[in-house]
Rosetta silent file (secondary structure, phi, psi, omega in degrees, C-alpha in Angstrom):
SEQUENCE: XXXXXXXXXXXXXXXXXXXXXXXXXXXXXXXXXXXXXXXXXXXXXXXXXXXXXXXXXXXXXXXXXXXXXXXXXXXXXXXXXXXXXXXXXXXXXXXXXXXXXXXXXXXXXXXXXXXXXXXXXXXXXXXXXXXXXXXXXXXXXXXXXXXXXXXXXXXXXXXXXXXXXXXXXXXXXXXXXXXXXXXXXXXXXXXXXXXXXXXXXXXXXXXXXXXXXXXXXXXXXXXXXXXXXXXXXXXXXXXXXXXXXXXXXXXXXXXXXXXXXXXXXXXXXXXXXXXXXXXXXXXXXXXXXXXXXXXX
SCORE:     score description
SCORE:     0.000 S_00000001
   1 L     0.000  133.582  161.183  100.398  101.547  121.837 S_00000001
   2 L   -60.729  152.583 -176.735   97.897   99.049  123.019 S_00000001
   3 L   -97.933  124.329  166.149   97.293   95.628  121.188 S_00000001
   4 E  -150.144  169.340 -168.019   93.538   95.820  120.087 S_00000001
   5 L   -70.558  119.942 -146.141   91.569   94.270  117.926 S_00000001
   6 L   -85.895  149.760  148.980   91.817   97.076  114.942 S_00000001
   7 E  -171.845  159.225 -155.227   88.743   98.626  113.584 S_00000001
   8 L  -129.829  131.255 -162.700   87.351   99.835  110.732 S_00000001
   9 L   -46.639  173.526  169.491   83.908  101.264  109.695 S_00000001
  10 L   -83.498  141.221 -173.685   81.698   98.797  107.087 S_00000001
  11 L  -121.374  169.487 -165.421   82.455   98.795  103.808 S_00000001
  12 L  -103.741   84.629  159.791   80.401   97.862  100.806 S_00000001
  13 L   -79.967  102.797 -173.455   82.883   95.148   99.307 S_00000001
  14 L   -96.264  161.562 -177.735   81.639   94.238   95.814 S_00000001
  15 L   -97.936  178.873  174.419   83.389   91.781   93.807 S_00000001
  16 L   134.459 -174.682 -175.896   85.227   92.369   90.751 S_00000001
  17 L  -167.325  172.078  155.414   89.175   93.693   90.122 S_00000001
  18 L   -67.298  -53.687 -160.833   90.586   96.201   87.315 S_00000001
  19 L  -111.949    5.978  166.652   92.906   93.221   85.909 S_00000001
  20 L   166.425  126.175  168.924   91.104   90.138   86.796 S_00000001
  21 L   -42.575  150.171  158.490   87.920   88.496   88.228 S_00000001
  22 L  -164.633  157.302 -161.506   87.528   86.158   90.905 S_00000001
  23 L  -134.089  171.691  154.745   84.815   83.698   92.514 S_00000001
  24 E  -158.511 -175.157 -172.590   85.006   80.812   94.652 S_00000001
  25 L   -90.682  173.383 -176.319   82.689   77.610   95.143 S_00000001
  26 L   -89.202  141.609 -172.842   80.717   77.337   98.096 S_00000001
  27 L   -47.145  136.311 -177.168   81.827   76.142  101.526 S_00000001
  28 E  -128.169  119.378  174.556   81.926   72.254  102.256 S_00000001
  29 E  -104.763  131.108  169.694   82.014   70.614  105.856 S_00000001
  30 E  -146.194  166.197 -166.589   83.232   67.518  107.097 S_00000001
  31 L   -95.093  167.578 -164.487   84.307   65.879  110.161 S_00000001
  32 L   -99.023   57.320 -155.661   87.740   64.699  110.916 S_00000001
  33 L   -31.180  119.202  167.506   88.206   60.599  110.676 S_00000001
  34 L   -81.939   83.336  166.605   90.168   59.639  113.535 S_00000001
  35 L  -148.075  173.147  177.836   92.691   57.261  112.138 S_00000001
  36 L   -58.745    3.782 -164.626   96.298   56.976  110.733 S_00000001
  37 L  -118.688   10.985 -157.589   95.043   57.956  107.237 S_00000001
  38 L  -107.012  153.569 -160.786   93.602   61.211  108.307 S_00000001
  39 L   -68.224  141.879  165.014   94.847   64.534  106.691 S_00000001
  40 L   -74.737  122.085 -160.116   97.394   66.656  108.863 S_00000001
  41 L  -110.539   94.572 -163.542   97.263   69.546  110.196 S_00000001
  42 L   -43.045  103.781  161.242  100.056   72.387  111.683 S_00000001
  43 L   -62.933   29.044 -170.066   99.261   73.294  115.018 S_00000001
  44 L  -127.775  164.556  177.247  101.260   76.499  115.021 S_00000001
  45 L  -119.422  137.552  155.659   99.523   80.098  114.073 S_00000001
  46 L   -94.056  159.367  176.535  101.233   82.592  111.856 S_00000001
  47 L  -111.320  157.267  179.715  101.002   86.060  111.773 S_00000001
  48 E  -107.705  137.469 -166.926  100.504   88.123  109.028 S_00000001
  49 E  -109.269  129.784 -164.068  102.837   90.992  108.699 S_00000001
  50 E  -144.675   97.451  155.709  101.440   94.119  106.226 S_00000001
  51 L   -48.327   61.988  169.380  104.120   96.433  104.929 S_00000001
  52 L   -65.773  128.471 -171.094  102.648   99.823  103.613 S_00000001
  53 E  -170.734  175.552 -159.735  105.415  101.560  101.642 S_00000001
  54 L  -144.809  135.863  158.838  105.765  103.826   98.175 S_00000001
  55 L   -60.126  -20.495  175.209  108.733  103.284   96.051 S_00000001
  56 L  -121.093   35.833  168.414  109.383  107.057   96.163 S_00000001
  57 L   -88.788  117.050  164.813  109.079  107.213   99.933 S_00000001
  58 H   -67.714  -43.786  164.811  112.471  107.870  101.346 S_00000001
  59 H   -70.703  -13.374  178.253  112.075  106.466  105.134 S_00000001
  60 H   -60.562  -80.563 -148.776  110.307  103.326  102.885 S_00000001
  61 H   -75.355  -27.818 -165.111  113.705  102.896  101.886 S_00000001
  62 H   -92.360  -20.806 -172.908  116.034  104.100  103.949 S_00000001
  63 H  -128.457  -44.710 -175.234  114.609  102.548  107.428 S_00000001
  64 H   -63.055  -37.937  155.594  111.239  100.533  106.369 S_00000001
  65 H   -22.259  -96.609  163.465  112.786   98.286  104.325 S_00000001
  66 H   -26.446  -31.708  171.819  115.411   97.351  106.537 S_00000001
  67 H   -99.639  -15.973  159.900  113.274   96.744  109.362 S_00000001
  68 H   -17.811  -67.579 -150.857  110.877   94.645  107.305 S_00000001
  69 H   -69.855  -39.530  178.498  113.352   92.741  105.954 S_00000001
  70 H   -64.300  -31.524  141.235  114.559   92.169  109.616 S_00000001
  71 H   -51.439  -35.791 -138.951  111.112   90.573  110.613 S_00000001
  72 L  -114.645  -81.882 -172.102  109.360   89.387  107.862 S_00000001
  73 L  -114.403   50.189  153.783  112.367   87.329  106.821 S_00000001
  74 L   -87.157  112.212 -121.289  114.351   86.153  109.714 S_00000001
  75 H   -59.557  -14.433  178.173  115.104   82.731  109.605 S_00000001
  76 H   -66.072  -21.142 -163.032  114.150   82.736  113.304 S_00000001
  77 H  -129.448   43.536  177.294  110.877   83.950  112.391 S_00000001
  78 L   -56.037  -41.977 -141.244  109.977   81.638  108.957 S_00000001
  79 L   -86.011  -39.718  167.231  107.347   79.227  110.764 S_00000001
  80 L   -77.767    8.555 -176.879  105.859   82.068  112.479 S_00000001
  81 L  -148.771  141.513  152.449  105.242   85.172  110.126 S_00000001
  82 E  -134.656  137.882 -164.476  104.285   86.160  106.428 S_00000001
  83 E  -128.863  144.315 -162.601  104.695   88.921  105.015 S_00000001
  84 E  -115.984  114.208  165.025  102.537   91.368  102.424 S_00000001
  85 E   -93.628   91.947 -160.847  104.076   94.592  100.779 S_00000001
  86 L   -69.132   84.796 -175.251  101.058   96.903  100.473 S_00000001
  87 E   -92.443  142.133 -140.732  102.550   99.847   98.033 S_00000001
  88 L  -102.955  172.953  171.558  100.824  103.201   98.571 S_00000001
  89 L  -133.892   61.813  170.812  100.080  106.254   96.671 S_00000001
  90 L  -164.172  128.853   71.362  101.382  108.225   99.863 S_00000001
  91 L  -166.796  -11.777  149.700  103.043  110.548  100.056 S_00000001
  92 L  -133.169  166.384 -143.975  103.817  110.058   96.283 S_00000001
  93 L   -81.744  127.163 -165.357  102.014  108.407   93.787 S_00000001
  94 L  -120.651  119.151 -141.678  103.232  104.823   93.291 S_00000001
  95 L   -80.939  -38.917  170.707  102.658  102.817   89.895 S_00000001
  96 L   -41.924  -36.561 -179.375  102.898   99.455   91.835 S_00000001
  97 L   -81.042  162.862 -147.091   99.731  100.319   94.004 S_00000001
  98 L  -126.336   19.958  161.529   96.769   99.031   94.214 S_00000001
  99 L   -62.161  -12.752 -173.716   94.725  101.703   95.920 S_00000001
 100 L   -62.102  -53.406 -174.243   92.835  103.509   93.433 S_00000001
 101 L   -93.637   86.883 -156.942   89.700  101.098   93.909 S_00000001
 102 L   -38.336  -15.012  175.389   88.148  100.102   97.505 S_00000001
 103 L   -81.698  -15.450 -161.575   88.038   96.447   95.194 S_00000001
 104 L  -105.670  171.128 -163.626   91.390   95.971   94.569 S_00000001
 105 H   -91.554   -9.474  166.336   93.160   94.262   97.322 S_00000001
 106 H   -77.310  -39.675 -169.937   95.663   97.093   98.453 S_00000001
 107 H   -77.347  -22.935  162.790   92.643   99.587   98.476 S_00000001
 108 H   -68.343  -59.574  175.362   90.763   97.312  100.790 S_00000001
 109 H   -63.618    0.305 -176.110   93.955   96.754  103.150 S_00000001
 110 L  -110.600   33.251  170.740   94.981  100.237  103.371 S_00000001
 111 L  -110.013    0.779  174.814   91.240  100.955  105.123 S_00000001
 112 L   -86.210  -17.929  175.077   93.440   99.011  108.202 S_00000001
 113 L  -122.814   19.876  169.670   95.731  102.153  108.569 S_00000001
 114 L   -86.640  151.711 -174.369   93.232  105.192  108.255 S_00000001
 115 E  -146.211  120.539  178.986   93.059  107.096  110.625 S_00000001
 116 L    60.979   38.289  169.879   90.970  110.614  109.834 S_00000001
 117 L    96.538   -8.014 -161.309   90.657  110.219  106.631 S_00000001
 118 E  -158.190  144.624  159.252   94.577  109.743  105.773 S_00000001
 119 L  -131.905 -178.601  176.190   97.377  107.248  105.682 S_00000001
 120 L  -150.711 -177.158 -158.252  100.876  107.297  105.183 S_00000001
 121 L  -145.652  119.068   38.676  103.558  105.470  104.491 S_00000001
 122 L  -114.788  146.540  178.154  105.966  103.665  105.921 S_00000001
 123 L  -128.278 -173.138 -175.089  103.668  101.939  108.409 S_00000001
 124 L  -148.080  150.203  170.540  103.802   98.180  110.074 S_00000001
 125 L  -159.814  165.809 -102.960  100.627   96.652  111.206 S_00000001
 126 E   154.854   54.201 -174.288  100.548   92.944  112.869 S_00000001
 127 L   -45.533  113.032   32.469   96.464   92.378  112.834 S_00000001
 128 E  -106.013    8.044 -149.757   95.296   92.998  115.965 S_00000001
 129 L   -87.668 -173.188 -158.246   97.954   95.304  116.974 S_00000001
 130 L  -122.274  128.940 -175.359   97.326   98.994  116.177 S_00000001
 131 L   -59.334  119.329 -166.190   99.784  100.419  112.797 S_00000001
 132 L  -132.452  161.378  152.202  102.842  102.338  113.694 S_00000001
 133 L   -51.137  125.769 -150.320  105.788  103.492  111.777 S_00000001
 134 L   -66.092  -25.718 -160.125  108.028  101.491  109.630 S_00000001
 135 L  -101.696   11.694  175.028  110.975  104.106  110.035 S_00000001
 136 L  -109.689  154.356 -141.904  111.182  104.375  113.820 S_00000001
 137 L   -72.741   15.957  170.252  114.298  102.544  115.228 S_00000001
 138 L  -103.645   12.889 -128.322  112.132  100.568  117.692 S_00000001
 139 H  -113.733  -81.350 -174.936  109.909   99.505  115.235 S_00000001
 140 H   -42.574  -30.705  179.722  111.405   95.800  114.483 S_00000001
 141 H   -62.037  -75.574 -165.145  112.211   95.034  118.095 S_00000001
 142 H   -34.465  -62.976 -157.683  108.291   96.281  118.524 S_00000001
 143 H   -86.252  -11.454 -176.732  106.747   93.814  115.263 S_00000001
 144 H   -81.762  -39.577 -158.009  109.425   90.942  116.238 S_00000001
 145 H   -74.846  -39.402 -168.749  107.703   91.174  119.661 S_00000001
 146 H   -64.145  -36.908  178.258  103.849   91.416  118.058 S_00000001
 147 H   -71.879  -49.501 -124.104  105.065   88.114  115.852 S_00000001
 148 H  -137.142   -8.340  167.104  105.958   86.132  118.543 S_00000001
 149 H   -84.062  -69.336  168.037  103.356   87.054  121.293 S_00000001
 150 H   -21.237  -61.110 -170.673  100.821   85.935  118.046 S_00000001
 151 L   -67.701  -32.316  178.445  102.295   83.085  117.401 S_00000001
 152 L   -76.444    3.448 -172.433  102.329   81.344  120.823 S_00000001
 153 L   -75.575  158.732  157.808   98.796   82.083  121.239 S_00000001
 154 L   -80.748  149.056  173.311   96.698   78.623  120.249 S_00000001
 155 L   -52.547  150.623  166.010   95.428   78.502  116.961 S_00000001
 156 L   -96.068  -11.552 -168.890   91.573   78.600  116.685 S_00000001
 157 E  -179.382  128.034  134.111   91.783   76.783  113.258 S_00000001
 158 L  -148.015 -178.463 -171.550   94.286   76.067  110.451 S_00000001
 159 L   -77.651  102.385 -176.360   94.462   75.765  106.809 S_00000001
 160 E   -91.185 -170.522 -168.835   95.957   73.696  104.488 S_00000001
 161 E  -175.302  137.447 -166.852   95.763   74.977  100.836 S_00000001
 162 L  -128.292  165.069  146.236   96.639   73.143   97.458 S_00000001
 163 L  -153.940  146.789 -126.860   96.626   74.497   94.500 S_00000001
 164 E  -150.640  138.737 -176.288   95.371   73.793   90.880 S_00000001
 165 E  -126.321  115.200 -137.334   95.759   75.588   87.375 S_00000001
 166 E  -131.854   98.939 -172.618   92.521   73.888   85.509 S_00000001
 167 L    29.911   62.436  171.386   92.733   75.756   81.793 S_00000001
 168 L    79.482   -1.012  174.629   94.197   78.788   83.036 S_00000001
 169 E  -115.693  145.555  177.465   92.012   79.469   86.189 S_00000001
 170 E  -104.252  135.101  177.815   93.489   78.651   89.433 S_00000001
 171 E   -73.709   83.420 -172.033   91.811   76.561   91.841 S_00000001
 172 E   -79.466   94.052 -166.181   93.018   77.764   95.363 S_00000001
 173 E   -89.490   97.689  156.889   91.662   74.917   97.384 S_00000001
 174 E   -94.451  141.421 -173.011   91.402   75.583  101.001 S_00000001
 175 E  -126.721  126.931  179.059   90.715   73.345  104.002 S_00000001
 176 E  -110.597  168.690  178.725   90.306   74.949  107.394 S_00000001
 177 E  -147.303  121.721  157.816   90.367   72.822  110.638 S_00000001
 178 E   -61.385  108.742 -169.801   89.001   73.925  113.559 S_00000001
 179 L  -114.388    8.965  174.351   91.064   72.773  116.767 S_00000001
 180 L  -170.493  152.648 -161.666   88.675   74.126  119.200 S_00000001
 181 L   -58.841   41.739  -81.963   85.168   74.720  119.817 S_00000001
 182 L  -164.568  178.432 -159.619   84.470   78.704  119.072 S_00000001
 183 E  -155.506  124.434  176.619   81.833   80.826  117.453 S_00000001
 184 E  -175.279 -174.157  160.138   82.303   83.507  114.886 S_00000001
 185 E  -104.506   75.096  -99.987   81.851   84.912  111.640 S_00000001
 186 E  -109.354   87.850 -145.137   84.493   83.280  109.916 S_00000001
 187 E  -135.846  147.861 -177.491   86.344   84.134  106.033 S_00000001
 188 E  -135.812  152.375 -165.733   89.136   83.050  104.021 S_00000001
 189 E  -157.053  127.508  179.248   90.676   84.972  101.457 S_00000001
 190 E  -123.370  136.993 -159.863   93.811   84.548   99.108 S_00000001
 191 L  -113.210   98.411  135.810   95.887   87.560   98.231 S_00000001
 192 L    14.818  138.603 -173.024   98.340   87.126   95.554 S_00000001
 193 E  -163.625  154.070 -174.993  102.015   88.367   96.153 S_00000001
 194 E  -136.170  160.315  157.310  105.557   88.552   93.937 S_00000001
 195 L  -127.539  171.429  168.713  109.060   88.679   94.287 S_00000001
 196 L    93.929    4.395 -157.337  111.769   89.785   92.017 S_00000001
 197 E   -77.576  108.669  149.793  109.780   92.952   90.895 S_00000001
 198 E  -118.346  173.797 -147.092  111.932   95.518   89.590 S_00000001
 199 E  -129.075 -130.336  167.872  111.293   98.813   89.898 S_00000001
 200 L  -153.599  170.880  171.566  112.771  101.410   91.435 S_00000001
 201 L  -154.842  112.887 -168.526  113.337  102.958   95.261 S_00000001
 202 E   -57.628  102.196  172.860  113.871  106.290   97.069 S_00000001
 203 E  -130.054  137.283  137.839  116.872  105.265  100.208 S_00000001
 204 L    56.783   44.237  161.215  118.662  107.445  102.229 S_00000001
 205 L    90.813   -8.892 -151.943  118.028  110.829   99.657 S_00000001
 206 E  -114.087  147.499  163.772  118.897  108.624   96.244 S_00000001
 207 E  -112.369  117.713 -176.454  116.988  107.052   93.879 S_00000001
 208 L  -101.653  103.003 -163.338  117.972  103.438   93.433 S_00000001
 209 L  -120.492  142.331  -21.099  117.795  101.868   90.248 S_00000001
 210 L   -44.870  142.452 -172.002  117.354   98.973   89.409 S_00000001
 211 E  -121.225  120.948  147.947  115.374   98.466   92.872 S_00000001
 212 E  -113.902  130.945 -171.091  114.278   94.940   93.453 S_00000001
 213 E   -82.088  130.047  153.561  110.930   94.414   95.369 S_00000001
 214 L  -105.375 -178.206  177.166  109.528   91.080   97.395 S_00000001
 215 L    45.698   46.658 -164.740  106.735   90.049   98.753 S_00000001
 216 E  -113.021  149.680 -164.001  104.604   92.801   96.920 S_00000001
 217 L   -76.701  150.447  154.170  100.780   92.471   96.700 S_00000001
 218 L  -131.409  -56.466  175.313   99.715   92.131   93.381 S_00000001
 219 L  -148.792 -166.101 -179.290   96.238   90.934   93.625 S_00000001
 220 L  -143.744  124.901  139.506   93.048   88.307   95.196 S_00000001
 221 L   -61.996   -5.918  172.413   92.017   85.257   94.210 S_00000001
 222 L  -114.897  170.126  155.162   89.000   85.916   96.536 S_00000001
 223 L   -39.675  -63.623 -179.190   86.307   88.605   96.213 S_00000001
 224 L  -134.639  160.113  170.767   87.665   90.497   99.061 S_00000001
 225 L   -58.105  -21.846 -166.578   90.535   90.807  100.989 S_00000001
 226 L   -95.006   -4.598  137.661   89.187   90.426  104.020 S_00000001
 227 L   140.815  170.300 -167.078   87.973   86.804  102.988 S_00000001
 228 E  -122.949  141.506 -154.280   84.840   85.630  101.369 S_00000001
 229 E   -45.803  163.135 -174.790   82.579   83.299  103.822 S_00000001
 230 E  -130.092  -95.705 -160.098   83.891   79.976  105.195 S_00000001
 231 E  -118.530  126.714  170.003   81.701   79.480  108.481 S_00000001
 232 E  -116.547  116.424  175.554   79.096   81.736  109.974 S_00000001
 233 E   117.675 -175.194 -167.258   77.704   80.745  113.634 S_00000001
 234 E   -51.824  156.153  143.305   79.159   78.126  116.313 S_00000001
 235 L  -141.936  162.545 -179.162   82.186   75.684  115.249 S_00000001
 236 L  -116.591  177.151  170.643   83.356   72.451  117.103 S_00000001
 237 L   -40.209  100.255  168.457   86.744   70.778  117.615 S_00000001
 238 L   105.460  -24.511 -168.336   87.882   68.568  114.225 S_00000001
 239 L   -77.898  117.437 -173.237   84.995   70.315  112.039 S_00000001
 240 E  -101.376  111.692  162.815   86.990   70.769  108.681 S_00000001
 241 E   -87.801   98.667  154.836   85.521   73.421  106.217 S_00000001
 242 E   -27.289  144.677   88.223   86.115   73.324  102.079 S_00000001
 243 E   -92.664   72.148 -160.344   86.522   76.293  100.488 S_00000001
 244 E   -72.102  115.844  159.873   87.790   76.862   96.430 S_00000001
 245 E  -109.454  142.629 -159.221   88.706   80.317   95.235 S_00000001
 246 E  -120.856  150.566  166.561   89.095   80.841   91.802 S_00000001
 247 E  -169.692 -169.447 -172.089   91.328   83.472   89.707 S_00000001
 248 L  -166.767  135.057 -164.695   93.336   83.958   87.179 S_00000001
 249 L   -82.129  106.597  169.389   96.997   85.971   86.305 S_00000001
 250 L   -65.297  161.934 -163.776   96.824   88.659   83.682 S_00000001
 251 L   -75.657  -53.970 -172.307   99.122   87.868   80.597 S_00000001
 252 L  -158.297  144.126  141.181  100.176   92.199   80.556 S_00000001
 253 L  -103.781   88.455  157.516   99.189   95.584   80.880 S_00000001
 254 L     5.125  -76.533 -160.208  100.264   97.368   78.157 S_00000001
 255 L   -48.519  -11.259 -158.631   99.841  100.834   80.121 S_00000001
 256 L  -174.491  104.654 -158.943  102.697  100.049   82.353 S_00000001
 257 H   -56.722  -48.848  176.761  105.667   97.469   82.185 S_00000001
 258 H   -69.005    8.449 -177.110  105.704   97.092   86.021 S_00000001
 259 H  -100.065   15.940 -176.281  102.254   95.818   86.250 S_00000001
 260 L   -95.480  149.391  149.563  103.217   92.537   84.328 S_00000001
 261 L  -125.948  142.454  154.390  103.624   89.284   86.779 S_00000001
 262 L  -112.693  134.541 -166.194  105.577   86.731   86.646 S_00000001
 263 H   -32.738  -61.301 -155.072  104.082   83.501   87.122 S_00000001
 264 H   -44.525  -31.358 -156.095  107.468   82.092   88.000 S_00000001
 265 H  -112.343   17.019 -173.501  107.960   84.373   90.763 S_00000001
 266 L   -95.468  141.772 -176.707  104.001   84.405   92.307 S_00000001
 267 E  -116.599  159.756  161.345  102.898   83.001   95.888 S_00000001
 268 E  -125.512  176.877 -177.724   99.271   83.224   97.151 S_00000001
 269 E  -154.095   89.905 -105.958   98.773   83.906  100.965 S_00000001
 270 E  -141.543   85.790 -171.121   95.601   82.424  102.246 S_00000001
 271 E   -84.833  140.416  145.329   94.249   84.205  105.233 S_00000001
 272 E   -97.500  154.044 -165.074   91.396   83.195  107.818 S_00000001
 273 E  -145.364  164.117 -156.025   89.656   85.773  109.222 S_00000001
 274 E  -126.715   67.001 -175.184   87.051   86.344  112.056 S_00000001
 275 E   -71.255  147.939  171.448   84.641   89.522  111.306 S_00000001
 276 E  -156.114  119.956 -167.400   82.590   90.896  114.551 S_00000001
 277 L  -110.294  104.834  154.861   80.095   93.659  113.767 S_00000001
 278 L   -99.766  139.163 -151.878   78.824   95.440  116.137 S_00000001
 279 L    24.684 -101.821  161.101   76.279   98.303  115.212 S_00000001
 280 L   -91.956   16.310 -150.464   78.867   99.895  112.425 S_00000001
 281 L  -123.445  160.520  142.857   82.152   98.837  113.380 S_00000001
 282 L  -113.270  106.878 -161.814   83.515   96.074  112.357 S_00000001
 283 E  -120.933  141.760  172.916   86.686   94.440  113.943 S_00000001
 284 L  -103.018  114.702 -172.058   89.096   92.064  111.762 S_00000001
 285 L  -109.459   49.750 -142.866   90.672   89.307  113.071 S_00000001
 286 L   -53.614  135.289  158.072   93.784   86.920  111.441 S_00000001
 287 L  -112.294  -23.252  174.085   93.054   83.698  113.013 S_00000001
 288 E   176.120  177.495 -167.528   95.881   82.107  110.967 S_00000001
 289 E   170.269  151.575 -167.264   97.416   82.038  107.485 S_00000001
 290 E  -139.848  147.442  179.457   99.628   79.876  104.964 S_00000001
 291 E  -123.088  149.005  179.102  101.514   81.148  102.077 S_00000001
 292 E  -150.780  145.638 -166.552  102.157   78.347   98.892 S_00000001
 293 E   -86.336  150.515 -168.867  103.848   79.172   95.780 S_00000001
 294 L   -84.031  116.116 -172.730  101.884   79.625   92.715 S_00000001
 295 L   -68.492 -179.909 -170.798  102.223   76.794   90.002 S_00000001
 296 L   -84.027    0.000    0.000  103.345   77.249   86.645 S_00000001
C-alpha cells in the first residue's frame, strides 16, 4: 500500500460523551524567550499507533495482539511510538467499545478505517499510512517500518502537557511549540487510555479468561478526537500556543462492570493534528503526540 495522507468525508462533530463532558479554554500565544530559563522542548516526533480489535475476535488475539505488542511496546521503539487500543463492535459486539456514538472517541476514530461503509477488525493504522491488517505476518515488520520512517521526519511542532485535578475536573494543560514556520489548520486533542483492564479474549480458537487489556481507549478530554482548535492560518518558528482541556473520570457504570476506570491505571495521549479540507474531504494529519499518566 501507498503512504497517504488518509481521508475521510466531513463529519458533524458535536461535543458531548455518554459518560462524561468535556470543554477546554481558549487558545493562548506566546513567543519563546531566548534565554537559559526558557521552557524545553523534545525535538523528536512520535507516532501514534491505533489498534482496532474486539475481544471476541480470534485473529485480535491470536496474531493482532502479538504484533501490537511487538511495536507499540518495544523498548527500541518507546521514544518514538504510542499506542491506542480502539475496541470494535466487529465482527462481534464488544462491551469495551466505544462505537455506538460518532461522539464518543472510538466512534470518531473508527471513521479512519471505513472503507464502503464497513470496518473490521484486526486492523493497524500509523496516520498517514493507509489501515491494513493486524493478523497478517508482515504486518509488524510493515508498522515497525511506518514508526520509524515517522519518526525521523522533523517535527513541525511539539507539545508539552501537564496535568491538574482542580475539584475533580482535570486540567489537561497543553503547550505546543512550533519549530518551523508552516501554515495549517491546526488541533489538539486528549484521548484517555487504561491498562490493566480485565476482561476477556478470543486467541488461537479459546476464550481466555481472565484476559488482561492495555493501552485501551476509554475516552476524551477534548470535544473531539480529532482535536479541538489550537491555531488556524500561518505559524512561525518559536510561536508557543496554550491550550487547557477539561474532563472528568466517571466514578461507575452500573450497567456493566468493565466500563469502570481506574484512576490508578489511566494515561491521557495528547495529539496535534493538522486538518486540510478540500471541497468535502478532509485529510488528518498527526503532527506529533505525548502520552502522561493521569494523576490521582
Amino acid at each position: 500500500m501507498k503512504n497517504k495522507f488518509l481521508q475521510i468525508s466531513m463529519l458533524a462533530l458535536t461535543a458531548g460523551s455518554l459518560i462524561f463532558t468535556s470543554c477546554s479554554k481558549e487558545s493562548t500565544t506566546s513567543s519563546d524567550p531566548n534565554n537559559s530559563n526558557a521552557e524545553t522542548f523534545k525535538s523528536t516526533k512520535k507516532a501514534l499507533f491505533l489498534y482496532y480489535t474486539g475481544s471476541e475476535c480470534n485473529p485480535c488475539g491470536s496474531a493482532g495482539i502479538p504484533n501490537y505488542d511487538a511495536v507499540a511496546n518495544d523498548l527500541n521503539m518507546k521514544d518514538k511510538v504510542i499506542g491506542v487500543v480502539v475496541h470494535t463492535n466487529a465482527p462481534a459486539k464488544d462491551s469495551m467499545a466505544d462505537v455506538s456514538d460518532a461522539n464518543t472517541a472510538g466512534g470518531e476514530l473508527i471513521q479512519l478505517i471505513i472503507s464502503g461503509g464497513s470496518y473490521s477488525a484486526p486492523t493497524f493504522l500509523v496516520p498517514p499510512n493507509a489501515p491494513s491488517s493486524g493478523s497478517a505476518s508482515t504486518a509488524r515488520t510493515a508498522y515497525a517500518g511506518y514508526v520509524n520512517t515517522f519518526s525521523t521526519q522533523a517535527p513541525v511542532a511539539a507539545v508539552n502537557v501537564s496535568i491538574k485535578n482542580v475539584d475533580g475536573i482535570y486540567n489537561v494543560i497543553t503547550r505546543t511549540k512550533f519549530l518551523k514556520d508552516d501554515k495549517g489548520d491546526f488541533k489538539v486533542s486528549a484521548l484517555v487510555i487504561e491498562d490493566g483492564v480485565v476482561y476477556h479474549q478470543v486467541a488461537n480458537s479459546k476464550m481466555v479468561t481472565p484476559y488482561t487489556h492495555n493501552q485501551v481507549l476509554r475516552g476524551k478530554f477534548s470535544t473531539s478526537a480529532f482535536g479541538d482548535d489550537l491555531k488556524n492560518g500561518n505559524v512561525t518558528s518559536g510561536e508557543i500556543v496554550e491550550k487547557t482541556l477539561l474532563g472528568f473520570v466517571p466514578v461507575n457504570i452500573p450497567s456493566t462492570s468493565v466500563r469502570y476506570w481506574n484512576k490508578a491505571n489511566l494515561s491521557v495521549v495528547v495529539v496535534v493534528w493538522r486538518h486540510t479540507t478540500v471541497g468535502t474531504t478532509k485529510t488528518i494529519e498527526v503532527i506529533n503526540c505525548e502520552k502522561v499518566k493521569l494523576p490521582l
